[in-house]
N, C-alpha and C positions, 0 to 999 in steps of 0.2 A: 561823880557823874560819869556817863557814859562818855568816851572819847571818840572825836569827831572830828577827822582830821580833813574831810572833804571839803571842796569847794561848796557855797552858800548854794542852796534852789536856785534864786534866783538867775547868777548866773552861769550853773550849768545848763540852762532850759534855755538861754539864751533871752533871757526875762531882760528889761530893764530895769538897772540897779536902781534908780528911782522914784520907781513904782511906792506906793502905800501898801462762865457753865461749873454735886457731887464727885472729887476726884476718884479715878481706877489707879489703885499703882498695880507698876510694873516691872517686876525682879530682871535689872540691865543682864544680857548674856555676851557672849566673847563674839565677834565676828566671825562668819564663816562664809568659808570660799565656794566654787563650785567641786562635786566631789568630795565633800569632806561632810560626816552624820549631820543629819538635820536636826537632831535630838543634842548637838553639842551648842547650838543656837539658839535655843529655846526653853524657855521655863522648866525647869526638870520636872520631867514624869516621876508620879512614886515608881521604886524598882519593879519591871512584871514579876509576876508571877509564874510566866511563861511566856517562851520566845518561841517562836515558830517562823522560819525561814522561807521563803517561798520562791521560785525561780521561773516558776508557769502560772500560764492565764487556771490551770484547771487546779491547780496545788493553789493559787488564790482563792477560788472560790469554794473549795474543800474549806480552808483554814476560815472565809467567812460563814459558813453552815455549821461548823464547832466553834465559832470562837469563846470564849469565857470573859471574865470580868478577870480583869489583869494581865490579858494575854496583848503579850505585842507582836504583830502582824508584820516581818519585814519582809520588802520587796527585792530582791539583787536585780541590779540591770540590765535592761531590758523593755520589750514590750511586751502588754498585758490590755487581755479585754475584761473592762471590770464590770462587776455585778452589782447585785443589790447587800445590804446588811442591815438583816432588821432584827427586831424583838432580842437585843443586847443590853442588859441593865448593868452595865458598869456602873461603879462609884467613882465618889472623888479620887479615895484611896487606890481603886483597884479600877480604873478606864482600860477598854478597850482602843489598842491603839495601830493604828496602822500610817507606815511611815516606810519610807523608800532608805534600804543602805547607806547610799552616797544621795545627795541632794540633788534633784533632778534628773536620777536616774533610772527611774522607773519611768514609765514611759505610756499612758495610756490612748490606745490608737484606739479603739472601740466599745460598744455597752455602754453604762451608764452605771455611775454611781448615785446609791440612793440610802440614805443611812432613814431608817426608818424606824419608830417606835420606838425610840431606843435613848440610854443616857448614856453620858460620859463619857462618849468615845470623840478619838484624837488622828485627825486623818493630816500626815503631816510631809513634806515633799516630794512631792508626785509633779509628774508634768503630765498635763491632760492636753490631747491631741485629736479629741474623739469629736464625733457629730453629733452629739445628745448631751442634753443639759445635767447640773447638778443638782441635787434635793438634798433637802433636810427637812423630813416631813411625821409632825405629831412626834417631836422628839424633844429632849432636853440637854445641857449641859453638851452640844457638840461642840466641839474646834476643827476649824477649816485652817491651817496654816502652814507659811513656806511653801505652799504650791504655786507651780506656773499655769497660768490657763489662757489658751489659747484655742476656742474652741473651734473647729473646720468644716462649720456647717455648706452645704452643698447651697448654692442658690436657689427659693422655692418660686413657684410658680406667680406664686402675688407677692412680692418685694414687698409690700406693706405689713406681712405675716412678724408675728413676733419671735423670738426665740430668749426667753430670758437664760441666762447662763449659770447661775447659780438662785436658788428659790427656799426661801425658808418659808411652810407652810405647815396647817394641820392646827387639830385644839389639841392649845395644852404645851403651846411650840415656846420656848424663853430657854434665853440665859446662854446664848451660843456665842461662840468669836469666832469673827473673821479677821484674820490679822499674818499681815505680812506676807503676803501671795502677791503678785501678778495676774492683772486680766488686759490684755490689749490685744488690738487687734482685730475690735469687732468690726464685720463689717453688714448686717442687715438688724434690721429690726429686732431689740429687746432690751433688757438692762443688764447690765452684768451680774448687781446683786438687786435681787426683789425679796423684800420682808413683806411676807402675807403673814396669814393666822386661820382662824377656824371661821367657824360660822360667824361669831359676831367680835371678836377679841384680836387685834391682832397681836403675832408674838411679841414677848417681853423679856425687857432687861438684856438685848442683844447688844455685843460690840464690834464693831465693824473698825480697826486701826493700822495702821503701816501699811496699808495697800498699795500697791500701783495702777493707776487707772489711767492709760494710756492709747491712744491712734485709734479712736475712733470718731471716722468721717462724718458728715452730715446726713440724713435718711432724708427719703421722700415726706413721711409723717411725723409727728409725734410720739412719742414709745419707748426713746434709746436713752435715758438717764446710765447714768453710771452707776447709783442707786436709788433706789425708792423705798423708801418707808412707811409701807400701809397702800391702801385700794380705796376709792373712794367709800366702798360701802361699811370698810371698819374705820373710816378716818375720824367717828366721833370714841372711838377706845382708847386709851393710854398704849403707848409702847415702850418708853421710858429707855428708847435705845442711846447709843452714846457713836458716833461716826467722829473719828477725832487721829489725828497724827499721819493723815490719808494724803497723797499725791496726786493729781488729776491733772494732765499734760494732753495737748487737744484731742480733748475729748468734749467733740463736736457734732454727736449724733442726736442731742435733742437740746432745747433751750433752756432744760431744768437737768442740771447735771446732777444733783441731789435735791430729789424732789419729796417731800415731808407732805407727809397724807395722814397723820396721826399727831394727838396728843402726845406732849412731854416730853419731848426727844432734844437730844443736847447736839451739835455740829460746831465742833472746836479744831481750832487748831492745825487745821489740814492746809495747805496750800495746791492752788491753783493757776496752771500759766497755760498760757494761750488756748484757751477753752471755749470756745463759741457758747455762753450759756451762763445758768445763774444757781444759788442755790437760791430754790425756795421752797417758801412755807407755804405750800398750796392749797392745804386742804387740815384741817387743824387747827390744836389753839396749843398757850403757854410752849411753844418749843423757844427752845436758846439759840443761836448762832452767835460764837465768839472766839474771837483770837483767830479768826482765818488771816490768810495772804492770798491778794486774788492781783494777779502780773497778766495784765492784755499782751505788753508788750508790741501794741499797735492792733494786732489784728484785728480783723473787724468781727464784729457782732461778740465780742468778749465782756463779758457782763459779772457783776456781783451776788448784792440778794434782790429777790424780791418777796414782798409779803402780800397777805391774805390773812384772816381767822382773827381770832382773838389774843389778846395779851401776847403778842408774842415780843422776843428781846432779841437786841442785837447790839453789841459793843466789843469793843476793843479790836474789831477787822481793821487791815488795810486794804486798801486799793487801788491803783497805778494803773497807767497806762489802757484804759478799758476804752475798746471803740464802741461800741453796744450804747443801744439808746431804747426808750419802749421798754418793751418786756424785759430785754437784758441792758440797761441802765447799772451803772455803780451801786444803785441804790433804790428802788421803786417802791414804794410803799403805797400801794397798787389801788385801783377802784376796785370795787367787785359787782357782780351781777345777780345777788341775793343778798337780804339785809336779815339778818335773825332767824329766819328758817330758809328750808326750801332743798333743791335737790343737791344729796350728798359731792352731785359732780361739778358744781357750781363754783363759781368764785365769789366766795364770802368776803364780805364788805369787811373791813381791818375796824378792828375795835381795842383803843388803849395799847396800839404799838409802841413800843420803847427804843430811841434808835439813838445810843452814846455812845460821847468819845470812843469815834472809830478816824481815821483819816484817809480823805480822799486826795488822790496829786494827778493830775495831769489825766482825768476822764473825757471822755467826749459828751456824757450825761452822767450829773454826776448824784446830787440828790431830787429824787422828782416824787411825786408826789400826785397820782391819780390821773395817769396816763389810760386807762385800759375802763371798760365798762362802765356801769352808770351810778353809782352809789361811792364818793368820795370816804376816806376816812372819816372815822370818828377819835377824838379825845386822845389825840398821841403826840407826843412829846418826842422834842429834835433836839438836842440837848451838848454841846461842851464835843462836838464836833468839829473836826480841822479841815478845811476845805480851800483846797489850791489849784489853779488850773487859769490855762491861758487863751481859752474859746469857752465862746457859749454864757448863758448863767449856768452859776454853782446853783441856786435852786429854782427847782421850777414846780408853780402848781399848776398843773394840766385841770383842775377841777376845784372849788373854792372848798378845802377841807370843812367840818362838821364838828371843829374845836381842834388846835393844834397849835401847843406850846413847842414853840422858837424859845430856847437861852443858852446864853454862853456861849454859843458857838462864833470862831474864828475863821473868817475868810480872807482870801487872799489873790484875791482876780486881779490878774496880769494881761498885759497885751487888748487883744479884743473882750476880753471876758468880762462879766457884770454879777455882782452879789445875784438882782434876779427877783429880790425882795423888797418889797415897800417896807422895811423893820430898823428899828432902833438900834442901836450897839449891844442894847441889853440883851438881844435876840440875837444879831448877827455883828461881831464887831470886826473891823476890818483893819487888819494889820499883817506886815511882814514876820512868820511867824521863823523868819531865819533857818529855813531846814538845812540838815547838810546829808549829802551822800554816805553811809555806811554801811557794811555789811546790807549790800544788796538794795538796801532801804531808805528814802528819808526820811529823817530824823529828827529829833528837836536839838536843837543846843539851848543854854540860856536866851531868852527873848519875851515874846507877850503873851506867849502860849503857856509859862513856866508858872505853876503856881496859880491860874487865875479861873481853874474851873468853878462852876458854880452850883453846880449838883450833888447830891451825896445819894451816893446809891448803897447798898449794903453789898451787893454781888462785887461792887468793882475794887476787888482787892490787890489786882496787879495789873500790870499792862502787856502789850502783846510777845514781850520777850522773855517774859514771866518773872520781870520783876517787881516787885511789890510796891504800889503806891503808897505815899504819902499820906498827910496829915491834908495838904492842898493840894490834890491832883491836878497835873496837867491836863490841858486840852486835848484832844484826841487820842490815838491809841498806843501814841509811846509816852513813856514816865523817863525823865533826867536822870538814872540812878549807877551808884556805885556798886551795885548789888548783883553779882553772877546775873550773867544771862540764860537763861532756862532753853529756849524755843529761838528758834531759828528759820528761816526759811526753807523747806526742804526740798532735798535736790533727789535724785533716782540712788544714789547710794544711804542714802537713810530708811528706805523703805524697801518692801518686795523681799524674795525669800531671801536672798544673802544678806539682811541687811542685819547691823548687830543692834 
């Protein structure tokens, strides 16, 4: 079993005692420092075929206007105004790649990079310092990685103006990564990364992993996700993207920090601290969210998931410390304001949500249940759920749901706090589930949580530290096991370009 050598929940909280998502792999690389190739951190490139050195803004955009399939584009250090590069058909074998010397030391203060029409190119340690956005438009197989982006846009005339920062759009756009760069620092109106698509499609099979998504403040409007996944008007298309191994540090510019506007999209694994904001599935159906860590760490309006759309699943998150109530609750499995049709921009009424073994500790709202518009759930199951907290009820239905299985689930209201629900033990049972402090988290040790889940799902094959459940899973989102621990909480040295 896991070892847990921390003092009990209860009285580090000052409780009284008492009281009653298809895997991507990915080839590990050596760490690197600042100064040191970006190319020595990252999945190796096949060998070019040609190296081409460049040391000026004007010898850049020469080497982009000939570039070839297998030719690698490097930058020495410096500033550079970058251009556009389009109509390059690199392969797997033979990508077009452009990547700075030393890591972070190419330096882009102006222009605008726009990789256009084009496959298989690899744009890789650059620090971007410009006032114009990034594109990836009507292209395939790009990678965006190891970059810092910082982008320095001038104040515009109407603060409510968007400026999104990086944009995958176009027909025919899939199959790109975003992975291990830096974007913080925004401060007006847009999102950092926006996945569009063409006329009716949005792009597909994107990854978006080991980002830093960091200090950005709160906006006047709505707008400023961190990402977004699809527009209202492709949100009935599959995108089948995969947003997973991501860091998100207050990032506080809109109340949907990853905000899902499309089918089939997976959200694993990322961790989240003091974020004013929630992910949700806003617009959409069948997306996964699982194995996140979401740390309020008190502040206020710090919030979990929320849902919308159809079938969508959510298990094995944690939760802590969330002040967010409403919109951004630990947990909102939302009303909507359209039931079965109606406009794309709408909040569709939740049908057959799936919400397991995840754990909540110490939320200000923790699971609720049809807070927001006029059409409650339908037909969705709460299921083998760990819910601890010392204010408030652990659930609340703001609107009498339209069929909603309660089982198995474990509470543990302490202090002022109230289960919330007129329901049986069979639904809600209520016990000291004995957690203790570890590695950042609490945890189960031996107790009533241990063994007594009551569901059998076929997805839930480990828990959120990635190790593998059992024959009788435990309650909520950790598993007792002797079994390496996979996933961890992650901190700024796990993610962003130096990270290994």
């Amino acid at each position: 079993m896991k070892k847990h050598l921390a003092l009990p929940l209860a009285l580090a909280l000052g409780l009284s005692l008492g009281c009653a998502a298809p895997a991507l792999a990915e080839t590990p690389a050596p760490a690197v420092g600042a100064g040191s190739s970006p190319a020595a951190a990252d999945d190796a490139d096949p060998a070019p075929l040609r190296t081409v050195r460049v040391g000026t803004s004007a010898e850049l955009a020469a080497a982009f206007k000939a570039a070839l399939p297998g030719d690698r584009i490097v930058l020495a250090d410096g500033e550079y105004t970058m251009v556009k590069l389009a109509d390059k058909a690199g392969t797997a074998d033979a990508p077009v790649v452009v990547e700075a010397a030393a890591l972070g030391g190419a330096v882009v203060t102006s222009g605008q990079l726009e990789v256009a029409r084009s496959s298989h190119v690899v744009v890789r340690g650059l620090t971007f310092r410009n006032a114009t956005t990034l594109k990836i438009t009507a292209s395939t197989h790009v990678r965006f990685t190891r970059n810092d982006v910082a982008l320095t846009f001038e104040p515009p005339a109407d603060p409510t103006s968007s400026r999104h920062w990086l944009q995958i759009s176009g027909e025919g756009s899939g199959y790109h990564r975003i992975d291990h760069n830096s974007f913080h620092d925004k401060t007006l109106m847009g999102n950092y990364v926006t996945v569009y698509g063409g006329a009716t499609q949005i792009s597909q099979h994107d990854r978006i992993d080991h980002n830093w998504f960091g200090d950005s403040p709160a906006q006047p409007v709505n707008g400023g996700e961190a990402i977004r996944l699809g527009v209202s008007a492709l949100s009935d298309s599959s995108s089948f993207a995969v947003v997973e191994h991501n860091l998100f540090e207050n990032t506080d510019s809109d109340p949907e920090i990853v905000s899902i506007k499309s089918d089939d999209n997976t959200v694993r694994f990322n961790t989240v601290r003091r974020s004013a904001g929630a992910f949700v599935a806003r617009r959409g159906d069948r997306n996964v969210i699982q194995g996140n860590v979401f740390l309020g760490e008190g502040k206020p309006g710090t919030g979990g998931v929320r849902l919308y759309g159809d079938d969508q699943l959510v298990f094995d998150n944690y939760f802590e410390g969330l002040r967010g109530s409403g919109y951004t609750a630990a947990l909102q499995i939302d009303g909507g304001d359209v039931d079965g049709s109606g406009a794309t921009s709408a909040h569709w009424r939740v049908h057959r949500a799936t919400v397991v073994h995840n754990t909540f500790v110490d939320n200000a709202a923790t699971i609720e249940v049809g807070a927001n518009y006029l059409y409650p759930p339908v037909d969705s199951l709460v299921a083998d759920n760990l819910v601890v907290g010392s204010a408030g009820p652990l659930f609340v239905e703001h609107k009498q749901p339209a069929g909603i299985t309660y089982s198995g689930n474990l509470a543990y209201p302490t202090g002022a706090a109230t289960v919330g629900l007129d329901v049986g033990p069979r639904e809600v049972r209520v016990a000291d589930p004995r957690l203790v402090r570890a590695d950042g988290l609490w945890r189960l040790r031996p107790g009533p949580a241990v063994n007594t889940a009551v569901g059998s799902y076929p997805f839930l094959t480990e828990d959120m530290d990635g190790q593998p459940r059992d024959r009788r899973p435990d309650v909520g989102a950790d598993e007792v096991s002797g079994a390496p621990v996979t996933r961890t909480p992650l901190e700024r040295s796990d993610v962003g370009p130096a990270a290994p």
